[in-house]
C-alpha positions as CSV (number, residue, x, y, z in Angstrom):
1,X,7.3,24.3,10.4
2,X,4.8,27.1,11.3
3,X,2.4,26.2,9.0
4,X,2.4,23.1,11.0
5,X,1.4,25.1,14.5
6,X,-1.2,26.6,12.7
7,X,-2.8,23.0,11.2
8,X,-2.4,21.8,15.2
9,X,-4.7,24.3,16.4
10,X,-6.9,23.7,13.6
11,X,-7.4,20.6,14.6
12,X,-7.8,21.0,18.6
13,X,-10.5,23.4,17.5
14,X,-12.6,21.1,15.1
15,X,-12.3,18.6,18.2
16,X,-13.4,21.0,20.5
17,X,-16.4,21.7,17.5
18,X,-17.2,18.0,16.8
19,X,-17.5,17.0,20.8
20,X,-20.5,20.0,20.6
21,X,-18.2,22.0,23.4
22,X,-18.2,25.0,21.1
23,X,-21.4,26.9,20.1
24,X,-21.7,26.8,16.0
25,X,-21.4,30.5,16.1
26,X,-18.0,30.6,17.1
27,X,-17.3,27.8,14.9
28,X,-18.1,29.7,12.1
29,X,-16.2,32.3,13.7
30,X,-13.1,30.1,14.0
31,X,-13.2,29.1,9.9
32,X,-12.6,33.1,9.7
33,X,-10.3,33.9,12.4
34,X,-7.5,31.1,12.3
35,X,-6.4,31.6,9.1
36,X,-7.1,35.3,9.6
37,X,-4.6,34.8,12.6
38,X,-2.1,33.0,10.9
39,X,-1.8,35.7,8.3
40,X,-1.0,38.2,11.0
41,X,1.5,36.4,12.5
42,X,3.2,35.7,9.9
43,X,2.9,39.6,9.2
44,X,4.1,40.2,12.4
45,X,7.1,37.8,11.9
46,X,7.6,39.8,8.7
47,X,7.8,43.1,10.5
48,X,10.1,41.6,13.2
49,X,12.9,40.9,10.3
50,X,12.4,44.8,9.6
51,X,13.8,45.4,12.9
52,X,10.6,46.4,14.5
53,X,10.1,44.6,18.1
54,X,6.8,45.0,19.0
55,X,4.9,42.8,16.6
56,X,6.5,39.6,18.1
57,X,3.5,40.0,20.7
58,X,1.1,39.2,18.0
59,X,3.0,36.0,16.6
60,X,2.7,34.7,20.6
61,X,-0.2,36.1,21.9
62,X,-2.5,34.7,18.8
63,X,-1.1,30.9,18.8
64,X,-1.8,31.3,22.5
65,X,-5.2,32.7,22.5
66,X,-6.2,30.0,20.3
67,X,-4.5,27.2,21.7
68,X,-6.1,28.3,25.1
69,X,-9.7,28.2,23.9
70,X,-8.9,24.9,22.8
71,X,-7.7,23.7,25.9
72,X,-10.7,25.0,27.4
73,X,-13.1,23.6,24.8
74,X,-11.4,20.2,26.2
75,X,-12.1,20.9,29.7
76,X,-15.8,20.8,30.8
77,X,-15.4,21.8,34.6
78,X,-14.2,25.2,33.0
79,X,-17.2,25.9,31.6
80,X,-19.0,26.2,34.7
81,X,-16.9,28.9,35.4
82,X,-17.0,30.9,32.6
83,X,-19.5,30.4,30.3
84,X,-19.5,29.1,26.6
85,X,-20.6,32.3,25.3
86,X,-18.5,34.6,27.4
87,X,-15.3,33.1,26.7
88,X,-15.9,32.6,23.3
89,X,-16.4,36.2,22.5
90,X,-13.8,36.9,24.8
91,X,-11.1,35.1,23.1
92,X,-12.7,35.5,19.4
93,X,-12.6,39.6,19.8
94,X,-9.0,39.8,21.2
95,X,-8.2,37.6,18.3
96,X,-9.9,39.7,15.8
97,X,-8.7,42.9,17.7
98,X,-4.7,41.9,17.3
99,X,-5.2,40.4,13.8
100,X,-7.0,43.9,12.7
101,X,-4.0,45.4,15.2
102,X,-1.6,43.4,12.9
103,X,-2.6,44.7,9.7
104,X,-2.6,47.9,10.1
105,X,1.0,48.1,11.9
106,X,2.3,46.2,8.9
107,X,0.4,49.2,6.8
């Protein structure tokens, strides 16, 4: 069941590559990151059953990052707004940031 979340967003992202929305640098990034991000979650998820609370933030807040970038690969008036390159570092260092965040929590 959350592997399934995690093929989803897979998926909204290679759409979001293939219509040429996303620059190929964060693509690449992307290959990295999602399964990076999965990881962590499910890290985080692990840490939760060891009765620490604050990791559930990372098992939301990374799903949702990514899932927002897709949504806003999918929505070209956006881009006008904030740039291709802004928001994809934007969201592709807060992902990298928690997932590094996870790791070393779970340490």
């Amino acid at each position: 069941m959350r592997a399934g979340l995690w093929l989803v967003l897979a998926i909204m992202l290679v759409a979001g590559a293939v219509t040429g929305t996303m620059p190929a640098w964060s693509a690449v990034t992307a290959v990295v990151l999602v399964p990076a991000s999965a990881v962590a979650t499910f890290v985080a998820i692990d840490m939760c059953s060891r009765n620490m609370q604050w990791p559930i933030l990372y098992a939301v807040v990374l799903p949702a990052l990514i899932a927002l970038y897709a949504f806003w690969l999918a929505m070209p008036g956006l881009h006008a707004i904030l740039g291709r390159r802004g928001a994809s570092l934007a969201v592709w260092g807060l992902v990298s940031a928690l997932c590094a965040a996870a790791f070393i929590q779970a340490a």
